[in-house]
BARO-805279 format. One record per atom (N, C-alpha, C, O): residue in one letter; y, z, x. Coordinates in steps of 0.1 Angstrom, whole numbers, padded with zeros to 4 digits, always signed. Atoms other than C-alpha are relative to their C-alpha. Layout:
<nodes>
AYZX ...
</nodes>
This chain:
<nodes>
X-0007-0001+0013 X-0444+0361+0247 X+0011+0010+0001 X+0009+0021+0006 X-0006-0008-0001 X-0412+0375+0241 X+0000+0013-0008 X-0004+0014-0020 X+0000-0013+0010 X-0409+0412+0230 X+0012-0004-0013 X+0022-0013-0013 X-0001-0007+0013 X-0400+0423+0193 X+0010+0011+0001 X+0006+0023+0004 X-0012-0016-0001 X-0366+0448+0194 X+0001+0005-0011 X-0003-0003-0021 X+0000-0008+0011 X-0360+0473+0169 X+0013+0008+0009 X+0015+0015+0020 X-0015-0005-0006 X-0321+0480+0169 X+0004+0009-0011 X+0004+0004-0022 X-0005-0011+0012 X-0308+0510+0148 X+0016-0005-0002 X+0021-0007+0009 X-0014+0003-0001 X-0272+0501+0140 X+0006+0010-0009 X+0002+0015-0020 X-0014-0008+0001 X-0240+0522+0140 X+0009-0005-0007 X+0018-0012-0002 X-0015+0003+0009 X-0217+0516+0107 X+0004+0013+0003 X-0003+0023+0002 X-0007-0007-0002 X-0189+0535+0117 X+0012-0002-0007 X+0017-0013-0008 X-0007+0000+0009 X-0162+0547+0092 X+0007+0015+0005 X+0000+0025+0006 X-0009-0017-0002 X-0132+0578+0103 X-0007+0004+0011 X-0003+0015+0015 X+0002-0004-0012 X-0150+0581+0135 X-0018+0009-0008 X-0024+0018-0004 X+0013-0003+0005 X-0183+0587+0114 X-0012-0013+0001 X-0011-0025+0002 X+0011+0011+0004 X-0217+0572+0109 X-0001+0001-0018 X-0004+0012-0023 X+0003+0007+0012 X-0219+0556+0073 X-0013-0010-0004 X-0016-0020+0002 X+0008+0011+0002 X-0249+0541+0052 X+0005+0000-0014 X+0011+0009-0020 X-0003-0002+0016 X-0245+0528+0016 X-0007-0010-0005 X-0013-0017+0003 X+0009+0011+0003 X-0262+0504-0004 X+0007-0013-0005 X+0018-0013-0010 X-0009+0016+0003 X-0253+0465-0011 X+0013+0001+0005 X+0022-0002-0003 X-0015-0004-0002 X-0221+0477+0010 X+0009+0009-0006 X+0021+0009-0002 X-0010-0008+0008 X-0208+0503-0015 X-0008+0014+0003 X-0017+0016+0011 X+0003-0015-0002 X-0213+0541-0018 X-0003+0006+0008 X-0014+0013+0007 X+0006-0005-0016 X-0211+0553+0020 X+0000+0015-0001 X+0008+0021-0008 X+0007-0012+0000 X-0227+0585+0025 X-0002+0005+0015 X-0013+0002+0020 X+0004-0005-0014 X-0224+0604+0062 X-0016+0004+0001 X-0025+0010-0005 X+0018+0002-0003 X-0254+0598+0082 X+0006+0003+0019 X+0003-0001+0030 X-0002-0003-0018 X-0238+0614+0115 X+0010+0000+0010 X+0020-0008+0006 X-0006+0004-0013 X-0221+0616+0149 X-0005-0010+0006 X-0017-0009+0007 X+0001+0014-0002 X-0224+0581+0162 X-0005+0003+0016 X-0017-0001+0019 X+0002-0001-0016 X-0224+0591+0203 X-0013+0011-0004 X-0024+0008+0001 X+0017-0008-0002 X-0252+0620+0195 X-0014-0007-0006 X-0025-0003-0003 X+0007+0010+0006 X-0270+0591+0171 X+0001-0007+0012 X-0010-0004+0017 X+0005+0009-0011 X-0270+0570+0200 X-0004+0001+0011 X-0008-0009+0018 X+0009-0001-0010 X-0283+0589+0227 X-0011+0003-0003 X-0019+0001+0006 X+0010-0003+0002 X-0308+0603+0207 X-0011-0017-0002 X-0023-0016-0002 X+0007+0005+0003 X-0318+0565+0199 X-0006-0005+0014 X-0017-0010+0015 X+0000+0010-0015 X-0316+0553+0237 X-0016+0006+0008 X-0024+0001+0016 X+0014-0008-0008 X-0344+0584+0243 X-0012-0003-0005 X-0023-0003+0002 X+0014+0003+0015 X-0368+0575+0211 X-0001-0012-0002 X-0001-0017-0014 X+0002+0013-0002 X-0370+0541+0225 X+0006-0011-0010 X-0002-0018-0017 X-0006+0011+0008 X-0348+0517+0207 X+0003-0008+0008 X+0009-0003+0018 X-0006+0011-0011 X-0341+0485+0226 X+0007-0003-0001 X+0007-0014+0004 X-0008+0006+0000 X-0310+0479+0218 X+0009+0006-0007 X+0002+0011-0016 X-0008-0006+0010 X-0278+0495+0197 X+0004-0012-0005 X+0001-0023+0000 X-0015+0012+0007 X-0252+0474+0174 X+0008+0015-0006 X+0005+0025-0013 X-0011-0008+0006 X-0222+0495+0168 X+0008-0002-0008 X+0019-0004-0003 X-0014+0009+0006 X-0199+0483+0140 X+0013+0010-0010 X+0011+0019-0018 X-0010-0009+0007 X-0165+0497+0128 X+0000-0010-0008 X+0002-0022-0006 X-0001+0008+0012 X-0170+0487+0092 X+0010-0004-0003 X+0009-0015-0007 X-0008-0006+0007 X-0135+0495+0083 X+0012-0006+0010 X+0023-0002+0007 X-0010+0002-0014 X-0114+0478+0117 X+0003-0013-0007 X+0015-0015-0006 X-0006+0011+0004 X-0112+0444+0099 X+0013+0002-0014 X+0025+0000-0014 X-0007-0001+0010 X-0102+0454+0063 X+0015+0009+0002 X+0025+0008-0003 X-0015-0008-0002 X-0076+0480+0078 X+0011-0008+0011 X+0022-0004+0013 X-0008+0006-0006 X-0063+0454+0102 X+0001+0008+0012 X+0013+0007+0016 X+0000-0004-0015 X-0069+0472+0136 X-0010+0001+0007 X-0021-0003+0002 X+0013+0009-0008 X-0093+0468+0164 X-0012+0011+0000 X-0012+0021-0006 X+0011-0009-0003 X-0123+0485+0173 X+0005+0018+0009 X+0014+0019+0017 X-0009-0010-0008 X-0118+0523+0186 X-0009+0003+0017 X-0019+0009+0020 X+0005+0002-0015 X-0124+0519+0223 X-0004+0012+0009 X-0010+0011+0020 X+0003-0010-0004 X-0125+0554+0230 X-0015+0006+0000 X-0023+0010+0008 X+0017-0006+0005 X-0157+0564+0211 X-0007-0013+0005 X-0018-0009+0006 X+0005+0009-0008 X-0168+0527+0228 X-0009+0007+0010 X-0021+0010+0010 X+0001-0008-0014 X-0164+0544+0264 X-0015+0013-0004 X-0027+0011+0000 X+0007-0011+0007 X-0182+0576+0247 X-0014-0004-0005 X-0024+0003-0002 X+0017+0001+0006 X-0214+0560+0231 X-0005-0009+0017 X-0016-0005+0021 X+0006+0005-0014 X-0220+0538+0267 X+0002+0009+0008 X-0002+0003+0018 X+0004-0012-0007 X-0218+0568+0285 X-0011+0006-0002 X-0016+0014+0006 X+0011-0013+0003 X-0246+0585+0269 X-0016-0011-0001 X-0027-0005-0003 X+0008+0008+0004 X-0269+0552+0266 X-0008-0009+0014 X-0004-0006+0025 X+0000+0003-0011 X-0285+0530+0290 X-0009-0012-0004 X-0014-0017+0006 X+0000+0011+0007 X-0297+0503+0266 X+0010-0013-0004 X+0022-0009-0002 X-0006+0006+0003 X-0281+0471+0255 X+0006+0003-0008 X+0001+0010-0016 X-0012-0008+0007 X-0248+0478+0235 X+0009-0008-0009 X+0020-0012-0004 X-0003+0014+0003 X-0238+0454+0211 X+0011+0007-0010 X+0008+0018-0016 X-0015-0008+0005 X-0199+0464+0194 X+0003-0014-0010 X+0004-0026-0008 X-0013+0012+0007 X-0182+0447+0164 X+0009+0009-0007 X+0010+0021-0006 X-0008-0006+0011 X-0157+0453+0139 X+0016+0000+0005 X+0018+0009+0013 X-0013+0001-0002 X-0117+0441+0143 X+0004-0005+0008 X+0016-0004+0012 X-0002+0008-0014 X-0123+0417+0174 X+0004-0010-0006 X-0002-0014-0016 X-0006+0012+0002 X-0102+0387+0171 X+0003-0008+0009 X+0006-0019+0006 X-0007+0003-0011 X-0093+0379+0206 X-0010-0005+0014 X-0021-0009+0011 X+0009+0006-0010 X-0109+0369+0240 X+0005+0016+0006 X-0003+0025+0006 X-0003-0014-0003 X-0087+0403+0252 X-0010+0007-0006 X-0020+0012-0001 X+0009-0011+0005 X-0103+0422+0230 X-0017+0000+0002 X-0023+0010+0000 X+0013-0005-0008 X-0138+0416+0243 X+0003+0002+0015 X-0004+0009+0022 X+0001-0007-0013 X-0125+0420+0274 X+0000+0012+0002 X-0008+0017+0010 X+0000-0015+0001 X-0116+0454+0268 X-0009+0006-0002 X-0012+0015+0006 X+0014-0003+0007 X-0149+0460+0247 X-0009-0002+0015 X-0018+0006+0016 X+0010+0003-0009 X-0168+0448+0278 X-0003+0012+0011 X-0013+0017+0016 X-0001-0009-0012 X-0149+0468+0302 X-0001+0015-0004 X-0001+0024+0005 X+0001-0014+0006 X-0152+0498+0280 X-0018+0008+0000 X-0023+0019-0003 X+0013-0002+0002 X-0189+0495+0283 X-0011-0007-0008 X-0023-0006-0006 X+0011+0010+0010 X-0204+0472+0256 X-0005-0011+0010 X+0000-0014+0021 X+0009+0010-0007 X-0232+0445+0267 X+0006-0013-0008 X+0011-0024-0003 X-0006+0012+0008 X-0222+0424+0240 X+0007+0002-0013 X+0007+0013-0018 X-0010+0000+0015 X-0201+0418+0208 X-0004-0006-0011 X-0012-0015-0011 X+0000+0001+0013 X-0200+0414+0173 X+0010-0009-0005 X+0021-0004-0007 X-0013+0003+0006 X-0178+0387+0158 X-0005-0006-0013 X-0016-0010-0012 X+0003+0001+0012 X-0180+0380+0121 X+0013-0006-0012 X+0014-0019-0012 X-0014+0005+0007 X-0146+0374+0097 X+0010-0007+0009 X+0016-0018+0008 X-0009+0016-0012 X-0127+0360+0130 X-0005-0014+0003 X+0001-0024+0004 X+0006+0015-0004 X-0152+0335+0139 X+0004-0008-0014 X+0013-0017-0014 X-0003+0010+0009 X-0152+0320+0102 X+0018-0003-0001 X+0021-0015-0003 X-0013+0001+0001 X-0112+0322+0102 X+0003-0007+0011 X+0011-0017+0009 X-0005+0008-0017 X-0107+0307+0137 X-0013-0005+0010 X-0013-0002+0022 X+0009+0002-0006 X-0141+0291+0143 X-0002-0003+0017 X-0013-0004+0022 X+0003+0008-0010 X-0130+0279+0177 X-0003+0014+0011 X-0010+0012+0022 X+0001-0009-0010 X-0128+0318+0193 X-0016+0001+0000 X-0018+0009+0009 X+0015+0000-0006 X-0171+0313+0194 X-0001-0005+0011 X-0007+0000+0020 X+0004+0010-0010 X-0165+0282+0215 X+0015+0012+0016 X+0018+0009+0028 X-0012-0005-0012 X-0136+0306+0236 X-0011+0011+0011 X-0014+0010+0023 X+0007-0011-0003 X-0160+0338+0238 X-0013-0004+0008 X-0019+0003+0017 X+0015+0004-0003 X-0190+0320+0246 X+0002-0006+0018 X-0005-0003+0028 X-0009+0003-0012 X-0169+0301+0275 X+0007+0006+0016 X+0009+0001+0027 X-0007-0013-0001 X-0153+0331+0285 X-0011+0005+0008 X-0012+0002+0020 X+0005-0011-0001 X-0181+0358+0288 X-0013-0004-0003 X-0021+0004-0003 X+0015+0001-0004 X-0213+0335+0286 X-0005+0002-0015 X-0001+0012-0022 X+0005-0007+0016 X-0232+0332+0252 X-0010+0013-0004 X-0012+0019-0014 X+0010-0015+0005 X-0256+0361+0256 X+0010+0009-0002 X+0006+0018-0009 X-0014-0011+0004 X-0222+0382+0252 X+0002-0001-0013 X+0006+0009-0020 X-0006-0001+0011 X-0216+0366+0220 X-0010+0000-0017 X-0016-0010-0022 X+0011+0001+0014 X-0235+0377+0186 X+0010-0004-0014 X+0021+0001-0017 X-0009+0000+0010 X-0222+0363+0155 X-0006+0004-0017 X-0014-0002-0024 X+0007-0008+0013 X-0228+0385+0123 X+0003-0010-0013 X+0013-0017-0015 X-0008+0009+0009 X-0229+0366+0092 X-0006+0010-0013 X-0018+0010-0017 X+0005-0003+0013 X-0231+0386+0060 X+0002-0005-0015 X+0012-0007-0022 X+0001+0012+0009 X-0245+0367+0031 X-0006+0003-0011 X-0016+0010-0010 X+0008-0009+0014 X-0253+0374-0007 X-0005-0013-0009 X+0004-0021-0012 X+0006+0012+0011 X-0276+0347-0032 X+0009+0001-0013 X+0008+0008-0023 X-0007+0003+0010 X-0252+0335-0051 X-0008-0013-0011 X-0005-0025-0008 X+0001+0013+0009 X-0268+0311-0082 X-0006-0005+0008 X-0005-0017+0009 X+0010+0006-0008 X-0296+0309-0056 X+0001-0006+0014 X-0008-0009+0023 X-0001+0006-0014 X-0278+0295-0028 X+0007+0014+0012 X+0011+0025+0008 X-0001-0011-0010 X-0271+0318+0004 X+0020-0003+0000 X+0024-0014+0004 X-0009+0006-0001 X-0231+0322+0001 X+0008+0011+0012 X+0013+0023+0010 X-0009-0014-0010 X-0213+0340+0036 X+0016+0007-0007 X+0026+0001-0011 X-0012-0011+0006 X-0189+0370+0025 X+0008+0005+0019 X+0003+0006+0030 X-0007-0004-0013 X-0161+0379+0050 X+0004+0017-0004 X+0000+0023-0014 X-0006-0018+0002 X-0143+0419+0056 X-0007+0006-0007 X-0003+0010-0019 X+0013-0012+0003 X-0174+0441+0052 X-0006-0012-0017 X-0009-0007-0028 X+0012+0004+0011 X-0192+0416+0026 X+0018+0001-0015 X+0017+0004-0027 X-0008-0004+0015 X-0158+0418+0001 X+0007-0012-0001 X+0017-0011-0009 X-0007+0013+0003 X-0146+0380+0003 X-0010-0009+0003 X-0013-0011+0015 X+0007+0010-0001 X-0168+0354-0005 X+0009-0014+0009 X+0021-0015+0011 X-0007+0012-0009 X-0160+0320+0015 X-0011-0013-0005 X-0021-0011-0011 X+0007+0011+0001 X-0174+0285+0013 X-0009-0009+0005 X-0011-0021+0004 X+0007+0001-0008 X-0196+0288+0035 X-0015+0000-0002 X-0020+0009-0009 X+0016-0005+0005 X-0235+0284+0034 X-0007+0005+0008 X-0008-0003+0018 X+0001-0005-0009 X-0251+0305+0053 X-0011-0007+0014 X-0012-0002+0025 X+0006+0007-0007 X-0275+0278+0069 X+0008-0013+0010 X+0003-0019+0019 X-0014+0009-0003 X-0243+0256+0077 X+0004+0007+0013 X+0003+0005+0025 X-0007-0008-0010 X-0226+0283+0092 X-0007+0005+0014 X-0002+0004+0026 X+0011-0001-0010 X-0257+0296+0112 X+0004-0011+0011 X+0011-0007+0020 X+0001+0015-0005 X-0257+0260+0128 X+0011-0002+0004 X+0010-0005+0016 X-0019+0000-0010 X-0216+0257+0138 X-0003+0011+0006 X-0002+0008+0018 X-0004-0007-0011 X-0217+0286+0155 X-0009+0000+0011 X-0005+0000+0022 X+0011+0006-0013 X-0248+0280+0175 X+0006-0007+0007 X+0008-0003+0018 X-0004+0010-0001 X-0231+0250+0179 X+0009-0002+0012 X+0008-0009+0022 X-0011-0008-0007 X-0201+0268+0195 X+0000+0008+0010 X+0009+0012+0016 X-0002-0013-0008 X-0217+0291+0213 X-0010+0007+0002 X-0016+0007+0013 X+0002-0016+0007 X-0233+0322+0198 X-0015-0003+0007 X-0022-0012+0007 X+0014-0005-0004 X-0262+0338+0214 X-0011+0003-0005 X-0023+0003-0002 X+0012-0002+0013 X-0275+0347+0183 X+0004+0004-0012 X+0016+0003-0014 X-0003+0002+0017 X-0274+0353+0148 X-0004+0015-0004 X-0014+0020+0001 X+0005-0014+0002 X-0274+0390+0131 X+0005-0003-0016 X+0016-0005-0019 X+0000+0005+0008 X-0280+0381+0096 X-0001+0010-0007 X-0013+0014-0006 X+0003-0006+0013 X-0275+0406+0065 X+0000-0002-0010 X+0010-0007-0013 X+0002+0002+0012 X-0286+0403+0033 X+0004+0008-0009 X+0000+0020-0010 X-0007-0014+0001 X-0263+0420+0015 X-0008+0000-0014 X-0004+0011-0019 X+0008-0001+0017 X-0285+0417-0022 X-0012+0009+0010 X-0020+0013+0002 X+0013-0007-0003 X-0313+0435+0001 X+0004+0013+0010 X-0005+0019+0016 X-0008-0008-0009 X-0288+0458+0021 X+0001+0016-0003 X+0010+0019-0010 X+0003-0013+0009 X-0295+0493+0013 X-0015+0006-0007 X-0019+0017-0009 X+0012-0001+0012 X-0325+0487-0008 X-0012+0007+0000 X-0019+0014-0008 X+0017-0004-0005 X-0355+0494+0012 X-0010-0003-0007 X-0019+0004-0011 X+0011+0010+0007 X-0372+0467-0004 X-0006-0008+0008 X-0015-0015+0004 X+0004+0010-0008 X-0376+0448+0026 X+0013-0015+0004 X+0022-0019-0004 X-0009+0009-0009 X-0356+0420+0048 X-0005-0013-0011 X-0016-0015-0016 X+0006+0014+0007 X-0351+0383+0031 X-0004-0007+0009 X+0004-0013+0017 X+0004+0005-0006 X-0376+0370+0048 X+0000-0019-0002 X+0000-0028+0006 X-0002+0015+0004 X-0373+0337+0033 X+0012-0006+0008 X+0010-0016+0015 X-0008+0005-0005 X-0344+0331+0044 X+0001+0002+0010 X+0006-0007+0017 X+0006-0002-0020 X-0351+0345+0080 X-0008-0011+0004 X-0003-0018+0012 X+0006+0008-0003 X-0373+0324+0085 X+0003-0015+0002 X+0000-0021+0013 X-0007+0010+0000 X-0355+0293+0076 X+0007-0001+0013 X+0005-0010+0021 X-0006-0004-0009 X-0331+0306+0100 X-0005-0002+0013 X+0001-0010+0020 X+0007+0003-0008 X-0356+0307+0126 X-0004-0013+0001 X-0002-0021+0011 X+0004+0014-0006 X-0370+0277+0122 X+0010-0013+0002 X+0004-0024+0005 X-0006+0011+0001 X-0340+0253+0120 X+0011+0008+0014 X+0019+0000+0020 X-0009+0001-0014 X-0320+0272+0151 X-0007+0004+0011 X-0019+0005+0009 X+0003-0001-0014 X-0324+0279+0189 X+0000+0012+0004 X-0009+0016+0011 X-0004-0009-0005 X-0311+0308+0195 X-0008+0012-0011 X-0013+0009-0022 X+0006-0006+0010 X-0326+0344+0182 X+0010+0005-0012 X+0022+0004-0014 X-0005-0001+0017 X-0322+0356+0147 X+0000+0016+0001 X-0009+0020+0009 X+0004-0012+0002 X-0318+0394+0140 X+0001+0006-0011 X+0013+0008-0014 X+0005-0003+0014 X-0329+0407+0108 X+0008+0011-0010 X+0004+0023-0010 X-0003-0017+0005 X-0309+0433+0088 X+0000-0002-0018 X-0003-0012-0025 X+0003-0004+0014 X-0308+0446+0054 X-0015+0003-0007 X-0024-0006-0011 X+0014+0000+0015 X-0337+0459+0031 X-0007+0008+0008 X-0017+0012+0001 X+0013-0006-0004 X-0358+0480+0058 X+0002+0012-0008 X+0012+0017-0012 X+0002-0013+0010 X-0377+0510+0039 X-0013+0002+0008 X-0014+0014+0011 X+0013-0004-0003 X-0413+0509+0055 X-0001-0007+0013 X+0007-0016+0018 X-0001+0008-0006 X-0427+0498+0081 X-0012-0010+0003 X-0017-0015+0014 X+0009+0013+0002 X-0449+0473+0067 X+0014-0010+0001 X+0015-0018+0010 X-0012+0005+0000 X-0411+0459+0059 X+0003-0009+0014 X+0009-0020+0014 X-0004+0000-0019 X-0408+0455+0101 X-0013-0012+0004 X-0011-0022+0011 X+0010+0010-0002 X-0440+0437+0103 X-0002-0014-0006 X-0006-0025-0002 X-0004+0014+0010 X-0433+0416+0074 X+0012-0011+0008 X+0013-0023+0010 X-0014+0012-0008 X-0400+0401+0092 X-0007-0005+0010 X-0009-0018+0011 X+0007+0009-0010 X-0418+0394+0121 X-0010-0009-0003 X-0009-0020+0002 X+0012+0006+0004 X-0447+0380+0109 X+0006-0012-0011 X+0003-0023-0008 X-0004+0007+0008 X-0430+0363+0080 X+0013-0012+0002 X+0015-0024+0003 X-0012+0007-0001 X-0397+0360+0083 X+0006-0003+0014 X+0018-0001+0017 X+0003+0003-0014 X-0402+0351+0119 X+0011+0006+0008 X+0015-0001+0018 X-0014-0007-0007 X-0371+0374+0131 X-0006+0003+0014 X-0018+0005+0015 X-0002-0003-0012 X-0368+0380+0169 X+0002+0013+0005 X-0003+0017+0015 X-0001-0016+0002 X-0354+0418+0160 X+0001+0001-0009 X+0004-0007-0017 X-0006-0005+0018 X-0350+0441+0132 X+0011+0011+0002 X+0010+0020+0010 X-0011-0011+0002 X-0317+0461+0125 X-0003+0008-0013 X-0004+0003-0024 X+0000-0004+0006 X-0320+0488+0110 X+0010+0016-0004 X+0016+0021+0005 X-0012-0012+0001 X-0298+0521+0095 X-0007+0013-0005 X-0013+0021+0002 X+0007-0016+0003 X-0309+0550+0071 X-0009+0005+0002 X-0010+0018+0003 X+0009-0004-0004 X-0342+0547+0078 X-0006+0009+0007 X-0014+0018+0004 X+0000-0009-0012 X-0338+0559+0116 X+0011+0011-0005 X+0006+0022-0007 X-0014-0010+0005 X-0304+0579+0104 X-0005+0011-0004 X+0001+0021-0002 X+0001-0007+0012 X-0324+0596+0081 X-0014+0006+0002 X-0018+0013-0007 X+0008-0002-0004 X-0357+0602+0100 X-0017-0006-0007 X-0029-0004-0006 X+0011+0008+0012 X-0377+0580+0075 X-0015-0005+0008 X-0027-0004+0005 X+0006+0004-0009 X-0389+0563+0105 X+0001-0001+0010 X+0011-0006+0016 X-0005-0001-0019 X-0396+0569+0141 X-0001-0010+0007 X-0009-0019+0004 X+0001+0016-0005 X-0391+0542+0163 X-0010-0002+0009 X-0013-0013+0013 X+0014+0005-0010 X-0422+0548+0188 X-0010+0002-0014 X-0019-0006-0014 X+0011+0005+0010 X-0444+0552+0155 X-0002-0011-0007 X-0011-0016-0013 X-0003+0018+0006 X-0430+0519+0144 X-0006-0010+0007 X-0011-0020+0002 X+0002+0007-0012 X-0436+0504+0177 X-0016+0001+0001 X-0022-0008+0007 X+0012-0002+0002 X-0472+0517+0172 X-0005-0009-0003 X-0011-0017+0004 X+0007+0007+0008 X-0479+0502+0141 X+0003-0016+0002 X-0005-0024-0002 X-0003+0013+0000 X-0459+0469+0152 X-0014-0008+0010 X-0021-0018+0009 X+0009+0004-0009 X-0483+0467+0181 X-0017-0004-0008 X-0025-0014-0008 X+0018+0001+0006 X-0519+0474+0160 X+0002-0013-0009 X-0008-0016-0016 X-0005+0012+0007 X-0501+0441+0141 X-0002-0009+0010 X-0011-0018+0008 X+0004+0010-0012 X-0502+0422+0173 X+0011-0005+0003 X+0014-0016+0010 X-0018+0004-0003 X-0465+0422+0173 X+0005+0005+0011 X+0009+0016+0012 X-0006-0008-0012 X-0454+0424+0208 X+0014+0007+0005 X+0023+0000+0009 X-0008-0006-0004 X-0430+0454+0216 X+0001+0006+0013 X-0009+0008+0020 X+0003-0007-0011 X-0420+0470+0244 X+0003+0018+0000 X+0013+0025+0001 X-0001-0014+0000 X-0430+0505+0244 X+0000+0007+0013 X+0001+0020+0013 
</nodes>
């Protein structure tokens, strides 16, 4: 059976680490390169790095602090935030990232999934989709969650698979902050109607939360932020309790 990852993710804002809740009220939570070697040592299987702020301001990811966090790591390395291009993962690749983030480009120009995936192989290509219950239905928001679209997020899931995508990093942006727990319901869904894995974000607070996704909302990983940021929760005591669940990690 496959392992259970537990990925801490890097919102990055001014060359900072940012957390905030439902997308609003960011609050420094750090140096991003010393947050990510410390996670690479305290067993995290995986980073996601995202420049929140690279789409809405219209420029690309900063490639420098790229170089700088895969220098210090030696985990899988997963980069988004202001990629538009097939160049620009190439850069991101050659800078050190394992894989990429694309999110507002893919819905604008669905076909760069089918370019990226072509390109650089679909395990390179993760496509973030952040999605808020609108009137009950799941509705995808583009540029950090601040433009709704016409998209549903079970729809969308499904074209980009379709296209490509290696896998799905799904936030809930009504559970994003909250530490109420991941929508498992709709993870699940997720899971059961695509191929590729699913990776869980928004809502961790506990880590009954972490067992619940897996167990419930049948996620593949969990992303998570203030929690680890903020020392709420350690990631080999997580990995403990995931285990005495019967949740296979690799510790």
């Amino acid at each position: 059976m496959l392992t259970k990852r537990i990925i801490p993710c890097l919102d990055i804002k001014n060359g900072r680490t940012v957390k905030g809740v439902n997308f609003v009220d960011l609050i420094d939570a750090g140096d991003p390169i010393i947050l990510a070697k410390q996670y690479a040592e305290l067993g995290a299987d995986e980073l996601v790095f995202l420049d929140i702020s690279a789409t809405l301001e219209g420029r690309k990811t900063m490639l420098e602090m790229v170089l700088k966090v895969a220098e210090q790591v030696n985990i899988p390395f997963t980069v988004g935030g202001g990629i538009s291009s097939v160049a620009d993962v190439a850069l991101l690749l050659k800078s050190g990232a394992d894989k990429v983030s694309i999110n507002s480009a893919a819905i604008k120009r669905p076909e760069l999934v089918n370019e990226l995936a072509a390109k650089f192989g679909s395990q390179c290509v993760v496509v973030a989709i952040d999605a808020k219950q609108v009137k009950g239905e799941w509705r995808v928001h583009l540029a950090g969650g601040t433009i709704p679209t016409d998209w549903n997020l079970f729809e969308w899931a499904k074209e980009v698979e379709k296209r490509g995508a290696g896998e799905i990093l799904f936030t809930s942006m009504n559970n994003d902050g909250t530490k109420a727990g991941f929508a498992n319901e709709a993870l699940a869904k997720l899971s059961t109607e695509l191929n590729i894995p699913i990776i869980a974000s928004g809502g961790a607070g506990t880590v009954q939360h972490f067992v619940d996704t897996f167990k419930k909302g049948k996620s593949d990983a969990a992303l998570a932020a203030s929690v680890f940021h903020f020392g709420e929760i350690k990631i080999l005591e997580l990995k403990q309790a995931l285990k005495e669940h019967c949740i296979p990690v690799r510790i």
